[in-house]
Structure formats: C-alpha cells, structure tokens
C-alpha positions as CSV (number, residue, x, y, z in Angstrom):
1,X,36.8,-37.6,-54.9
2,X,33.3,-39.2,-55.1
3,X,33.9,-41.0,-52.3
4,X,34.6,-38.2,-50.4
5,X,31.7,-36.1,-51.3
6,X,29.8,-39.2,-50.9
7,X,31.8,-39.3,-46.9
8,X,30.8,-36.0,-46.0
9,X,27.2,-35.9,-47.5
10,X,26.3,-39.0,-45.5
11,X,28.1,-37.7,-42.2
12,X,25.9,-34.5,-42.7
13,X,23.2,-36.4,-43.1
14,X,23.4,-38.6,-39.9
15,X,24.1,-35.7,-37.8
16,X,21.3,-33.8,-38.8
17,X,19.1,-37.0,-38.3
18,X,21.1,-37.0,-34.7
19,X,20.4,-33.4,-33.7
20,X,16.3,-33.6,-35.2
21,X,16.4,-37.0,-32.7
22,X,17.7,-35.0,-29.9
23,X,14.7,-32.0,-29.9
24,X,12.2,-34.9,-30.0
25,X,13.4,-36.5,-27.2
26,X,13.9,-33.4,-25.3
27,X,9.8,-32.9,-25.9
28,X,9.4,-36.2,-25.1
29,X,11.1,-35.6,-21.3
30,X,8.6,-35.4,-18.6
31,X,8.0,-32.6,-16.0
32,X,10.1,-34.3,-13.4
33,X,13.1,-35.2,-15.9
34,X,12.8,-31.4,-17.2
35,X,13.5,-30.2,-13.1
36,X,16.2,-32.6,-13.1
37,X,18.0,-31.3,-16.2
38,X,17.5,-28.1,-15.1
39,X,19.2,-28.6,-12.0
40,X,22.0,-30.3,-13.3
41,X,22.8,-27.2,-15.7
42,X,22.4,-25.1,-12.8
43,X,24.8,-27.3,-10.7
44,X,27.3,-27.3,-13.5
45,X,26.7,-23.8,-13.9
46,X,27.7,-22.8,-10.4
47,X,30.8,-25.0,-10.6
48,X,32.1,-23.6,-13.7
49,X,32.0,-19.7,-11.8
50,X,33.4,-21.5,-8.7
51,X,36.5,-22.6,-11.1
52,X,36.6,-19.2,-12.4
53,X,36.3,-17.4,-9.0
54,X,39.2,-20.4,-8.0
55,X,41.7,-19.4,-11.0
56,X,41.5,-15.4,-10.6
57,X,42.5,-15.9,-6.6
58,X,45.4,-18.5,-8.2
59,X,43.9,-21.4,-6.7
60,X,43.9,-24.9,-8.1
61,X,40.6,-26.7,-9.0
62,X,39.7,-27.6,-5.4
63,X,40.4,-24.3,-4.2
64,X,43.9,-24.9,-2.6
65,X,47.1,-22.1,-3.0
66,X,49.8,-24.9,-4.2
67,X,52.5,-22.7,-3.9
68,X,51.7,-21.2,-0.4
69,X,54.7,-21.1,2.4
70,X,51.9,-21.9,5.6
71,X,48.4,-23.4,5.8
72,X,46.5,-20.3,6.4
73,X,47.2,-18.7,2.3
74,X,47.1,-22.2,1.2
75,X,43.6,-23.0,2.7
76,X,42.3,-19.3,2.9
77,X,39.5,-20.1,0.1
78,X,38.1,-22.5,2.6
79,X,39.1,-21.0,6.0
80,X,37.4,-18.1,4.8
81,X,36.2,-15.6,7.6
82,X,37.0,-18.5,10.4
83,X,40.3,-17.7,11.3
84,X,40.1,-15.7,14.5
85,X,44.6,-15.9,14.8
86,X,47.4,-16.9,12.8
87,X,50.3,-18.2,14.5
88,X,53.1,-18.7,12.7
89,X,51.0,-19.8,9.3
90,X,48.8,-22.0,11.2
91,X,45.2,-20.7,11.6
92,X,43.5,-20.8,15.1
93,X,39.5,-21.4,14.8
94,X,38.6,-20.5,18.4
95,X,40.4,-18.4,20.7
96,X,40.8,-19.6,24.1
97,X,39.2,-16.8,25.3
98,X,35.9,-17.7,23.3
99,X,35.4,-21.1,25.8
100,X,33.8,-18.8,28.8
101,X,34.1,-19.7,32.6
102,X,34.1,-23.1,31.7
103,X,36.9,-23.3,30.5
104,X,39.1,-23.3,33.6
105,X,37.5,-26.1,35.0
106,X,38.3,-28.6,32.0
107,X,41.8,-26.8,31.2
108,X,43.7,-29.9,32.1
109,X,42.2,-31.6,29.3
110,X,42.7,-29.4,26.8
111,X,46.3,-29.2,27.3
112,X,46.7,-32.8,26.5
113,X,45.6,-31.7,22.5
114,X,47.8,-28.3,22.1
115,X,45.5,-26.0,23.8
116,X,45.3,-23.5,21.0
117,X,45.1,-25.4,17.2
118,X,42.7,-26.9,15.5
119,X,42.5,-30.5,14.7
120,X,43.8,-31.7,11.3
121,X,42.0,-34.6,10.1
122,X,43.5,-35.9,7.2
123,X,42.2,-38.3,5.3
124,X,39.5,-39.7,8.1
125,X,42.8,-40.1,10.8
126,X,43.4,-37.1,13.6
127,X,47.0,-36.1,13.4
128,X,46.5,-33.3,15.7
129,X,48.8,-31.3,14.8
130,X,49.1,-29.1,11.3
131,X,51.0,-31.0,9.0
132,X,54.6,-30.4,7.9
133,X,55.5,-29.7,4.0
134,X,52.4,-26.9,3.1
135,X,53.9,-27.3,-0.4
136,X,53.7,-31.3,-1.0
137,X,50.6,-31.9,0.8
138,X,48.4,-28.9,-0.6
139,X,49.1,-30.4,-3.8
140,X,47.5,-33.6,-3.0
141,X,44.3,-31.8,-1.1
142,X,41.3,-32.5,-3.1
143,X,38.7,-31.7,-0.5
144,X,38.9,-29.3,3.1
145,X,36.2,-28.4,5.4
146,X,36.5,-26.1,8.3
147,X,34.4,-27.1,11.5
148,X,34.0,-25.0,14.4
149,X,31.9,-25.0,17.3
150,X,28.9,-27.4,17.1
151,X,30.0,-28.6,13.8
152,X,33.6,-30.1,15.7
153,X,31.5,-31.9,18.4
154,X,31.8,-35.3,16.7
155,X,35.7,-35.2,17.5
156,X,34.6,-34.3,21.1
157,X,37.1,-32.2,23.3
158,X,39.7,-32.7,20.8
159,X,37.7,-30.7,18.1
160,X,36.9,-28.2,21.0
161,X,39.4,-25.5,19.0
162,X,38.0,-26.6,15.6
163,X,38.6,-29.3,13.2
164,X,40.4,-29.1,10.0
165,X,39.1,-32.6,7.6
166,X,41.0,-32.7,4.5
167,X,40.9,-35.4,1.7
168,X,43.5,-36.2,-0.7
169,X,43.7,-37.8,-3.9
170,X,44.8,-41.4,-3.7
C-alpha cells in the first residue's frame, strides 16, 4: 500500500514539474515561434469544423459520399457550384455552349476526347473517361480537385471541358 501511495505521489509530482516546465517554455517562445503556434491552432482549428461540416453532409474524412450510386453525389462536396449538367451521374464542367465562336473551328478536335466530360485524372494518369464502380473507387479517394477553365489549361485541349484530379490512398 506504501508503495502505491509512494507510485502515485511521485507521478503527481513529475507531472506537475512537467506542466510548470511547459508555461516556462511557452514564455520562453519567441515572437516568430508564437505566430507559428498560432497558426498551427488555427489550421487545426479550421480542419476540425471542416470534419464536422464533412460528417453532418455524411461524407467521409476527405469529403467523399462512399455510398453514392454516380460521381456527381459522391464528389458534390468538391464539385460544389461547378457543375453546369448532370448526365447520367456524371457532372459536365463546361457546357459546349460556354466555348463561343471558336468553337466550331476546333470541333474536330474536341470530338476525339468525348466532346462533353470532363477529364478524370486519377492518380497523375488521364483516363478520360469517368471511372466505373462510384462505390469502390470513392472509397479509396483521398484527395479531388475540380479544374475548370484556365485552371485545366495544363491538360491542354483535353482539359478544355474541365479536369477532374483525384488521389487515392496507396
């Protein structure tokens, strides 16, 4: 029983020598260090009400609807406002009739990447196409972004109906 007592006293003790060792080094911090901290909580802040914000629309932890039927309710955190269409669960970006006059004269182009949809990127490789099996891929999606207009121009005329970059865990 002594020993016990004895245990606890000396665990009580170290963690308040701990904690009284924390608040001087937290004085000792300088400006710079203090602006870092600060933005760290904030960071960790915001990511903690984006996790909240992600659970009340049912979404997993990287925003994703794992038990959707089609891309467009699995993705709709991150497609957002962008989808102009939905056809047949798959979002359209850009409408054709978005492209101007211009378009006519490099049509024939365009039909070579499926005039209409946006290019998935998946994992750093075009696939064109959206993706089969919503359900076992959405699970493995750790990171989307949605690129339209200027923000596709990297991809060139393939990303002229808007890009669709996801990452999945290995």
């Amino acid at each position: 029983m002594k020993k016990l007592l004895l245990l606890i006293f000396s665990l009580l003790l170290t963690t308040s020598i701990y904690a009284q060792s924390i608040t001087v080094n937290e004085n000792k911090l300088t400006k710079k260090e203090q602006r870092e901290l600060k933005n760290q909580l904030k960071k960790e802040r915001r990511e903690q009400k984006k996790q909240e914000k992600f659970k009340r629309m049912g979404l997993n932890e990287y925003g994703i609807d794992i038990n959707a039927k089609d891309w467009v309710q699995a993705l709709r955190y991150h497609l957002g406002g962008k989808v102009t269409q939905n056809v047949n669960g798959i979002p359209i970006l850009v409408p054709v009739s978005t492209l101007g006059a211009g378009a006519s004269s490099v049509g024939g182009s365009f039909k070579s990447v499926n005039v209409k949809q946006p290019l998935w990127v998946i994992d750093g490789v075009p696939v064109g196409n959206a993706p089969g099996g919503v359900q076992s891929l959405s699970r493995m999606i750790k990171d989307v972004k949605v690129l339209k207009h200027s923000d596709a121009t990297k991809y060139g005329t393939r990303g002229a109906f808007g890009v669709i970059e996801i990452i999945t865990t290995p």
